[in-house]
C-alpha positions as CSV (number, residue, x, y, z in Angstrom):
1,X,-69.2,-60.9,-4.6
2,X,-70.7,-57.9,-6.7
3,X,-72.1,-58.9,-10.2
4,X,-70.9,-57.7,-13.1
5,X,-74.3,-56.1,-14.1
6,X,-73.8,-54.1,-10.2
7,X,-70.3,-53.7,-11.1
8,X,-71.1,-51.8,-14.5
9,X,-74.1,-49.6,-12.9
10,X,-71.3,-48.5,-9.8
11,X,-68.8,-47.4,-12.6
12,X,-71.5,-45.6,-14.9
13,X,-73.2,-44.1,-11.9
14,X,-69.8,-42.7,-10.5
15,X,-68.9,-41.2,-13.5
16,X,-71.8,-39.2,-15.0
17,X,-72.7,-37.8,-11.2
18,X,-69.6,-37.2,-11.0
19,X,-69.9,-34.2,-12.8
20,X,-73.2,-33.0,-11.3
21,X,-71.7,-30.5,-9.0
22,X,-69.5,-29.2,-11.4
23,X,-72.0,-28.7,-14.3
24,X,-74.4,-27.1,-11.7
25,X,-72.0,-24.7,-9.8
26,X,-71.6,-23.6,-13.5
27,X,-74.7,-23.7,-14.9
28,X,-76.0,-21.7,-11.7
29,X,-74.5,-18.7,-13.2
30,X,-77.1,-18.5,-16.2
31,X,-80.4,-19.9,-14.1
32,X,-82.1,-19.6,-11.4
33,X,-81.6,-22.6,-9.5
34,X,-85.2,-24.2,-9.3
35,X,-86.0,-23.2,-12.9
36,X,-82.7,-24.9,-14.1
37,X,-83.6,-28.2,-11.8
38,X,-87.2,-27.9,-13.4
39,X,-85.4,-27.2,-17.0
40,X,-83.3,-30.2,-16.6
41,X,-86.0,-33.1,-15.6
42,X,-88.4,-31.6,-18.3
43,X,-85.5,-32.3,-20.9
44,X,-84.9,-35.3,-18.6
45,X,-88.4,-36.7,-18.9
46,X,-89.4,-36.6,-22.4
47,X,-86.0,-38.6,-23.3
48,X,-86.7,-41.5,-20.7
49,X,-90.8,-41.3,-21.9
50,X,-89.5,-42.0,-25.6
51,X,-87.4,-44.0,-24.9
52,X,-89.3,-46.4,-22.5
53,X,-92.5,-46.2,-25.0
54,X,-90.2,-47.1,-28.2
55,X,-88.6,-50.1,-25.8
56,X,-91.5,-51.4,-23.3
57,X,-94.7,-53.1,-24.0
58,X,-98.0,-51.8,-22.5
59,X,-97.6,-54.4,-20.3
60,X,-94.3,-53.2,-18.9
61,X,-95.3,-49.6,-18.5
62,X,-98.2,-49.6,-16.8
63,X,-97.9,-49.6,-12.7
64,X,-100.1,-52.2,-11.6
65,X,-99.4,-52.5,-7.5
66,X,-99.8,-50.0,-4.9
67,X,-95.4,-51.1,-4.5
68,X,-95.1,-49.8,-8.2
69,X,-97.2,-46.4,-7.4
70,X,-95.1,-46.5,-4.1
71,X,-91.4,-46.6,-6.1
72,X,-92.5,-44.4,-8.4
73,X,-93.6,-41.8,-6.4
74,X,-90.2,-42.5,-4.2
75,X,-88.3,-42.2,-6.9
76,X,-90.1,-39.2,-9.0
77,X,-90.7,-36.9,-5.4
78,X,-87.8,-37.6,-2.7
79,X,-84.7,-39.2,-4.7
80,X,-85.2,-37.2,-7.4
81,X,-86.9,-33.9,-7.1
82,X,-86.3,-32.8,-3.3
83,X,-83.2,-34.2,-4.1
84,X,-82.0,-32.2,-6.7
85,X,-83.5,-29.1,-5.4
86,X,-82.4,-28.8,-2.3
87,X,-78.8,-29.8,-3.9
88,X,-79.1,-27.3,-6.4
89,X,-79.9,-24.0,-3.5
90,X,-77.8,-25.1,-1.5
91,X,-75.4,-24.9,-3.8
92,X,-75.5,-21.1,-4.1
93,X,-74.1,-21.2,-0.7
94,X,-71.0,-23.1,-0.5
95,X,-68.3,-24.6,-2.7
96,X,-68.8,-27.3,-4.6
97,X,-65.8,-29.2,-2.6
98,X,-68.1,-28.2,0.5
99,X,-71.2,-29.5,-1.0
100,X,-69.6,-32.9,-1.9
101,X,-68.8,-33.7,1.5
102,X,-72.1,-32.7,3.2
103,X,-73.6,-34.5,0.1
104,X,-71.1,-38.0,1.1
105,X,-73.0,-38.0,4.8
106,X,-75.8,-39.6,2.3
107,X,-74.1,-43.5,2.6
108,X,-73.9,-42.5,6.7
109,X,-77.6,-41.8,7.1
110,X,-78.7,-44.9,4.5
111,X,-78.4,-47.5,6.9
112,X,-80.4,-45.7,9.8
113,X,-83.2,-45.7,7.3
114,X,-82.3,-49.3,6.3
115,X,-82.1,-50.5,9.5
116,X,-86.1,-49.0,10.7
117,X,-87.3,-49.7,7.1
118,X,-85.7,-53.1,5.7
119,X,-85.0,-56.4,6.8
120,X,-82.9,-57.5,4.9
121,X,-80.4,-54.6,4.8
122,X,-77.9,-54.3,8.1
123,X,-74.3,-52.3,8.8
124,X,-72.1,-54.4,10.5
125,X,-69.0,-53.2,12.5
126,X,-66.8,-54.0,9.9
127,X,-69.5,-52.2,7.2
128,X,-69.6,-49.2,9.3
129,X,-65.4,-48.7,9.7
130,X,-65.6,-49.1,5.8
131,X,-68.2,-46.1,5.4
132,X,-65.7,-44.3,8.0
133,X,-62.7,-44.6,5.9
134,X,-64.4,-43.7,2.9
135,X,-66.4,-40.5,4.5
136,X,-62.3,-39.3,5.8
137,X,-61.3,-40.4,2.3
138,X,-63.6,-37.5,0.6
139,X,-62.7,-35.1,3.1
140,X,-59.1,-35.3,2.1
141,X,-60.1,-35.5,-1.5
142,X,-61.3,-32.1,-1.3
143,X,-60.0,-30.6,1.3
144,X,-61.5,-27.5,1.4
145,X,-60.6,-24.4,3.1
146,X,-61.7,-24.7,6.9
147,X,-63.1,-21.2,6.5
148,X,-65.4,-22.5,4.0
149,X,-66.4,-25.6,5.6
150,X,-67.2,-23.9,9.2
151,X,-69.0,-21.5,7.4
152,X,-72.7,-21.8,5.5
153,X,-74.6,-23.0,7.8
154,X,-77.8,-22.2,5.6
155,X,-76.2,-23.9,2.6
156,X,-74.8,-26.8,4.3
157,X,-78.4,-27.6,6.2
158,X,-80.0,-27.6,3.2
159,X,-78.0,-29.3,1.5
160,X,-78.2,-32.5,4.2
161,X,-81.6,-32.3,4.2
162,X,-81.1,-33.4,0.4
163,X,-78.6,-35.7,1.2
164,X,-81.5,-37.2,3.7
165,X,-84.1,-37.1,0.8
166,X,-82.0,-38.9,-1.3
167,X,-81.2,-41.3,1.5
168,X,-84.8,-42.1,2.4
169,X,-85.7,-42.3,-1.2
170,X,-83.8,-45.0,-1.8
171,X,-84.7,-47.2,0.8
172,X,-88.8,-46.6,-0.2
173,X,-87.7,-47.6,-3.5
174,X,-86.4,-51.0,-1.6
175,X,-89.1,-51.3,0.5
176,X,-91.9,-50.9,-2.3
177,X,-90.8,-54.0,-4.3
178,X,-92.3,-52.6,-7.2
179,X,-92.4,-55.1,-10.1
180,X,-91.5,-52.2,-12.7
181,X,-88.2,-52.2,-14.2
182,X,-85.7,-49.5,-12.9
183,X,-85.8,-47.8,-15.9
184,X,-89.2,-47.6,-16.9
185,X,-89.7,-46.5,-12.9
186,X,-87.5,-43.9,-13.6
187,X,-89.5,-42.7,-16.6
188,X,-92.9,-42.5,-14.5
189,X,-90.8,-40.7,-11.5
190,X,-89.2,-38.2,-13.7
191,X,-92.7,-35.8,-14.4
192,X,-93.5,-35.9,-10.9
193,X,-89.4,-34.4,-10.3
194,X,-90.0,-32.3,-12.8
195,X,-93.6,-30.6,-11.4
196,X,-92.3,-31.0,-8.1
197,X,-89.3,-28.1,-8.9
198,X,-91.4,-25.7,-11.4
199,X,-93.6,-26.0,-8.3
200,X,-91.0,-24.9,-6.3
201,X,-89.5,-22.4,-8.6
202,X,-92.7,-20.4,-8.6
203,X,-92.8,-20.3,-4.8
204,X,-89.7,-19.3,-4.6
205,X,-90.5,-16.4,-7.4
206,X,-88.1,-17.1,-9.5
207,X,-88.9,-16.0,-13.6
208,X,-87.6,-17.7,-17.0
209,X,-86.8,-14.0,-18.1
210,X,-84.3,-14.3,-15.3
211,X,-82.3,-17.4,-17.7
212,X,-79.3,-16.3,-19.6
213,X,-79.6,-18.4,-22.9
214,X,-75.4,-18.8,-23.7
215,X,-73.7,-21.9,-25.4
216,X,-72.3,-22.4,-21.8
217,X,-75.9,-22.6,-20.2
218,X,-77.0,-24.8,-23.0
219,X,-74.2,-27.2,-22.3
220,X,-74.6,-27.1,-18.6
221,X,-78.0,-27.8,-19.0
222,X,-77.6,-30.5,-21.4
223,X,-75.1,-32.3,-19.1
224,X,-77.1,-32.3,-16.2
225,X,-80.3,-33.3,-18.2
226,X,-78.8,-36.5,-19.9
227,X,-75.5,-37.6,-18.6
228,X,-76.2,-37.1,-15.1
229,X,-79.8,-37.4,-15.5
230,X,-80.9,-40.0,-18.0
231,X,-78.1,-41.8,-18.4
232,X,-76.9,-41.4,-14.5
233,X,-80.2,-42.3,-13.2
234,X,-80.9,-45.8,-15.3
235,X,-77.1,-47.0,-13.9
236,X,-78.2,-45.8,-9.9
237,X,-81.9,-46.8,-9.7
238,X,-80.9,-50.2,-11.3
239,X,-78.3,-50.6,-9.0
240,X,-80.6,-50.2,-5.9
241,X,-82.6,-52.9,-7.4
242,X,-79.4,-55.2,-7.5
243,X,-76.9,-54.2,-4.8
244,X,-79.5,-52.6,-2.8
245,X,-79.9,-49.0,-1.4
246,X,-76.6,-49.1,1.4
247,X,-74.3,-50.2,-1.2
248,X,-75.8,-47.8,-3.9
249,X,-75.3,-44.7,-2.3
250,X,-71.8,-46.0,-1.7
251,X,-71.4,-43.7,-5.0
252,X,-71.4,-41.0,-3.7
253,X,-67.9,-41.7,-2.2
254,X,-66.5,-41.7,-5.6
255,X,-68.3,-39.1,-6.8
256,X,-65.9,-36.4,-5.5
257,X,-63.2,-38.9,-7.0
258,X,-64.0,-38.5,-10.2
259,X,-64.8,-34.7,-9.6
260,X,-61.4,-33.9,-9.1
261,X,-59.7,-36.4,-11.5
262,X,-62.1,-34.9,-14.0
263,X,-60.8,-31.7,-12.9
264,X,-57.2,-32.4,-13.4
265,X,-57.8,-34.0,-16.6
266,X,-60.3,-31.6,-18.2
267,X,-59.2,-28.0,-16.9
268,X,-55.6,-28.8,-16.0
269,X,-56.1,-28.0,-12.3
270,X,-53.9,-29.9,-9.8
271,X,-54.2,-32.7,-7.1
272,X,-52.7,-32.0,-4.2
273,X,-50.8,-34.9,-2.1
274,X,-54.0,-34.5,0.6
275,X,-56.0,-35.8,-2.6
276,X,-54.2,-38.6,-3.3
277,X,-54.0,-40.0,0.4
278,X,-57.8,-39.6,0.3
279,X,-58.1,-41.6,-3.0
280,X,-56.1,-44.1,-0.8
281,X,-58.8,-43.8,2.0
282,X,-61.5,-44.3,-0.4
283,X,-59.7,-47.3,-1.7
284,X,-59.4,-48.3,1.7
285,X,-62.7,-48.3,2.9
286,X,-63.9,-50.2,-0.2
287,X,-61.8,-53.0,0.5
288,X,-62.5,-53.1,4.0
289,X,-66.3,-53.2,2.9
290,X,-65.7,-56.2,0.7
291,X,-62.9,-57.9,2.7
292,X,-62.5,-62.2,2.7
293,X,-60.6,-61.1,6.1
294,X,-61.9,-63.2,8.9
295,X,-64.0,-61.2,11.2
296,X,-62.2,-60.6,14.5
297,X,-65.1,-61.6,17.1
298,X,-65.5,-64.6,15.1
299,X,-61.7,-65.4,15.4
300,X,-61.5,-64.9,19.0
301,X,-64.3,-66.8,19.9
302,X,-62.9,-70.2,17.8
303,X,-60.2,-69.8,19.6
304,X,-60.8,-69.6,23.1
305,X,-62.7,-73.0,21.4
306,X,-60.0,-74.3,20.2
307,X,-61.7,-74.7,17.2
308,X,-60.7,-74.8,13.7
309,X,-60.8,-71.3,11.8
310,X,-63.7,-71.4,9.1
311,X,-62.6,-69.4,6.3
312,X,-65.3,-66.8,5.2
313,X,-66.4,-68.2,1.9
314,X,-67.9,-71.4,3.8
315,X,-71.6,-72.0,2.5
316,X,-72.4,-71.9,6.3
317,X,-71.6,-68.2,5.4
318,X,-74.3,-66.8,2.9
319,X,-74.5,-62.9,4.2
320,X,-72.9,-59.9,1.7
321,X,-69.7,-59.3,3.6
322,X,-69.5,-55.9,5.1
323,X,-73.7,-56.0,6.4
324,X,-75.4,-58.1,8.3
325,X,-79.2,-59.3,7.7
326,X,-82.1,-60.4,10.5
């Protein structure tokens, strides 16, 4: 069963991504996009650096092992900065409905990286119809026009190859076993996000004089920078460290969720009945994912035995339902 502390960082997570594409398809029309990426870990980075310096003791801040340089730098460079940047270009390209779905592959590729990286992180069958259901869930969520979503190609491709970032991030992160706190991991990884895109930005050529300073870019900017930054980031990266990295990216399902309920609620625009059948999907999945059902090969097997059922929750039974470890 999930904790309560995994529980709470899921919900939080959800939520305050939620409105990442959103804020960014928005705040896109007042920056350049690797200059507002770069803008919004700088602001990003000095919050979690007070924060973790008026809350931490020397002792707690300071990496020590070569798995706390590792989860740093997995967090700070791929999960983070590639991340974001590549999510943020491609977003120039596509709808943010389009970009949500490419964006959900990111719980479909986990696993593969799990499965060379981790041993103690494995899809079963019944994990991978879950992530199925959920993946046709967010497709009817948004159900964007088929014009759109056969079109891109340049958007869309970079925009998995963040999705991929993101994925393989997250299981480094795993794999590291850094003994820092998530939070304090996140702090340290943040500067090296935030280099990593003015890096990119002046590659690219793009010029601050290029920014259009309006109360709408400031807000954008300020979303993105603590809600779905700061505050996003604490709940996800400590929710790797307790649920691990296949059921953390698991977010991402709900992310378009919220999206649109945020949409309906916040700017009166309408869910169609596609929408709600997906929510349904998504709902599905999840329960399939967490299911007490008894597993079907299982059942067979005890009873061409003739042998009594053993329900699920036996000791015998230690495994997180839904994956299956070495």
């Amino acid at each position: 069963m999930i904790s309560r502390r995994s529980l709470a960082f899921f919900v939080f997570s959800s939520l305050f991504f939620g409105g990442t594409f959103v804020a960014a398809k928005a705040g896109l029309a007042y920056f350049p996009p690797l200059l507002f990426v770069a803008l919004r870990f700088d602001v990003a980075a000095v919050v979690m650096l007070a924060y973790v310096g008026w809350t931490s003791t020397r002792a707690e801040l300071l990496p020590r092992t070569c798995g706390d340089v590792v989860g740093i730098l997995a967090t700070g460079v791929l999960a983070i900065g590639l991340t974001n940047a590549l999510l943020f270009v491609g977003q120039q390209y596509v709808t943010s409905a389009v970009a949500s779905i490419v964006y959900s592959l990111n719980p479909i590729m986990t696993p593969v990286f799990a499965a060379a990286l981790l041993s103690d992180e494995r899809l079963s069958p019944r994990g991978a119809v879950g992530m199925t259901l959920g993946l046709l869930g967010v497709g009817l969520v948004v159900s964007p026009d088929p014009a759109n979503l056969l079109g891109g190609a340049v958007g869309k491709g970079i925009l998995f190859v963040g999705a991929v970032s993101a994925a393989l991030g997250s299981v480094l992160i795993r794999r590291a076993e850094s003994d820092l706190s998530s939070t304090v991991r996140v702090a340290w990884g943040l500067p090296f996000a935030a280099a990593l895109s003015h890096l990119l930005a002046r590659l690219g050529g793009e010029s601050p004089a290029a920014i259009e300073w309006t109360p709408e870019a400031v807000l954008a900017l300020g979303y993105v920078s603590i809600f779905a930054g700061v505050f996003a980031y604490i709940a996800y990266f400590g929710l790797i460290d307790t649920a691990g990295a296949i059921r953390a990216n698991l977010i991402f399902y709900v992310v378009p969720v919220v999206s649109t309920l945020g949409g309906w609620a916040l700017l009166g625009e309408t869910i169609e009945a596609l929408a709600i059948a997906g929510f349904l999907l998504i709902f599905a999945g999840f329960v399939v994912l967490g299911s007490k059902s008894i597993d079907i090969g299982s059942f067979v097997a005890r009873v061409r035995r003739r042998a009594p059922i053993v329900d699920e929750d036996s000791p015998v039974r230690d495994e997180p339902r839904g994956y299956r470890s070495d």
